[in-house]
N, C-alpha and C positions, 0 to 999 in steps of 0.2 A: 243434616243442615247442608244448603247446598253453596260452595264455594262463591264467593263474588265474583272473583277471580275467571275462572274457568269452568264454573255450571256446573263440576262433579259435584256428584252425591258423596262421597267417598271421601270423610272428615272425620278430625277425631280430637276428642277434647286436651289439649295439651295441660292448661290449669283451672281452677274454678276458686273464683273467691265472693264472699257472701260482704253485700254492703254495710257500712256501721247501723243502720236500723236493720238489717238482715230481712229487707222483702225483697231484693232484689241480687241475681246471682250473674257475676261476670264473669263468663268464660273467654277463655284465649281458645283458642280453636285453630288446625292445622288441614292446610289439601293434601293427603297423601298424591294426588295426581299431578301437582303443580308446583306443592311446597310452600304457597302460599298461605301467611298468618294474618286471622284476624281477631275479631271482638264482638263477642253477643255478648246479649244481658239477656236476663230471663225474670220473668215476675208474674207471680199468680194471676191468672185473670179472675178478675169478682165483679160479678153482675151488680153495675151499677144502674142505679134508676134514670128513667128519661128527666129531662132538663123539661121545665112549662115556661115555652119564654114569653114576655111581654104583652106578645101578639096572639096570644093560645097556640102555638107551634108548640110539637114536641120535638126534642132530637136526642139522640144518646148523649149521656154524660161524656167528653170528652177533655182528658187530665190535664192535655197539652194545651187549651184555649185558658185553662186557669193559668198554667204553668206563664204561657205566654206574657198573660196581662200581668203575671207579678213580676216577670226581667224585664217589660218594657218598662213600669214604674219605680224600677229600682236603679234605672240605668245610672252610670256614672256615681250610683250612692257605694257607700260602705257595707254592701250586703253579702255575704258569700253565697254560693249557688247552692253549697250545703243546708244553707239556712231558708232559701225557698226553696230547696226537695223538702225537706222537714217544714214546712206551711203547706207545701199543698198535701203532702203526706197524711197530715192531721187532720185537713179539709176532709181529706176522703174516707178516712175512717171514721168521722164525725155524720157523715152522708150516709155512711154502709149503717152506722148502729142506729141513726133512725129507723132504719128497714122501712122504708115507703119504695113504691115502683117509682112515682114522679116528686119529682120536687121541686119548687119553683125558684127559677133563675135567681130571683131577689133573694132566695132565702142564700142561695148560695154567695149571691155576692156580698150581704153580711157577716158571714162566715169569713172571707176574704180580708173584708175590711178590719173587722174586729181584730185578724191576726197582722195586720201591714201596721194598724196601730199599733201593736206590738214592739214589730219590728223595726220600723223609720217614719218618723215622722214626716217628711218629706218625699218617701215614695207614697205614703198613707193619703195624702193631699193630692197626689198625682192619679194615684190610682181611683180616689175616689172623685176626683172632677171628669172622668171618662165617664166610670159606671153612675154616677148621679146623673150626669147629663145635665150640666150648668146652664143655665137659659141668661143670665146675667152676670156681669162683678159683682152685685150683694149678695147673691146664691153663693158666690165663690168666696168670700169675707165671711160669711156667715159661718160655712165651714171652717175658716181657717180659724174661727174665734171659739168655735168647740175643743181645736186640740189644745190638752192642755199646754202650757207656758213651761218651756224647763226653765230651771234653773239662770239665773242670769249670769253665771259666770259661761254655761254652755254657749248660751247664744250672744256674747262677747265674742266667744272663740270663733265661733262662725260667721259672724258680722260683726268685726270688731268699728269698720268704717263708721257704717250705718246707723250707729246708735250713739254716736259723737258731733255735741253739739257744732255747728258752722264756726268755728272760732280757728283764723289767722295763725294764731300759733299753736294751733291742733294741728299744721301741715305736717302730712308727711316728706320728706325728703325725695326727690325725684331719684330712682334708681339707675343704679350705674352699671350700665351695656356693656 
């Protein structure tokens, strides 16, 4: 492995530790030449099928353009990063046990979808007004009317304002700076 640092070749593993799903292995690594410490990770390569997008283009499947689209839709939510490595995780292994060479974009992006519904409601909304590709607000309502409703004490807690009729002595109190 060769240094960041200083281009030697001349490295050596100082510790190795295996992640909690264990496909992926972190090593600390040392420059004998320089003394410089860094961080690899290491993880099986497996021949994934081409992606069929849209337009009949093929491309390689590429982990990080999922990975991508799920932090962007999850931004500022309640999601750990643990919990989108373990979504696209499962995407992929759900990809490999079809055993097809190609497979097409949409099949993937359902795949996606189905597990963001899972996981946030609200990244689930996000992420799919991108990849549906909304042409209007009743495209976008209509979706928002498929997920289901939780609970109405949830979405008290999260709109408690919003759902309280206009009434004068429903004010809240002006807070104090």
């Amino acid at each position: 492995m060769k240094c960041p640092f200083c281009a030697s070749l001349d490295t050596k593993v100082i510790d190795s530790r295996l992640n909690q799903t264990g496909d992926i292995t972190r090593r600390r690594r040392g420059c004998t030449h320089c003394g410089g410490r860094y961080t690899t990770y290491e993880r099986v390569e497996e021949v994934m099928p081409n992606v069929i997008k849209k337009d009949g283009r093929r491309e390689p499947f590429v982990r990080e353009k999922i990975l991508g689209g799920i932090q962007k839709a999850c931004q500022k939510r309640p999601v750990t990063t643990p919990e989108v490595e373990t979504i696209v995780a499962k995407i992929e292994r759900r990809i490999q046990a079809i055993g097809m060479k190609e497979i097409p974009s949409r099949a993937i992006g359902q795949m996606v979808m189905a597990e963001m519904h899972k996981l946030d409601k609200v990244a689930y909304v996000r992420f799919s007004s991108v990849y549906r590709e909304f042409k209007d607000l009743d495209e976008f309502v209509a979706e928002l009317q498929e997920v289901p409703k939780e609970e109405e004490d949830q979405t008290n807690l999260m709109f408690p304002f919003a759902l309280q009729p206009e009434d004068p002595s429903n004010e809240v109190p002006p807070s104090r700076t």
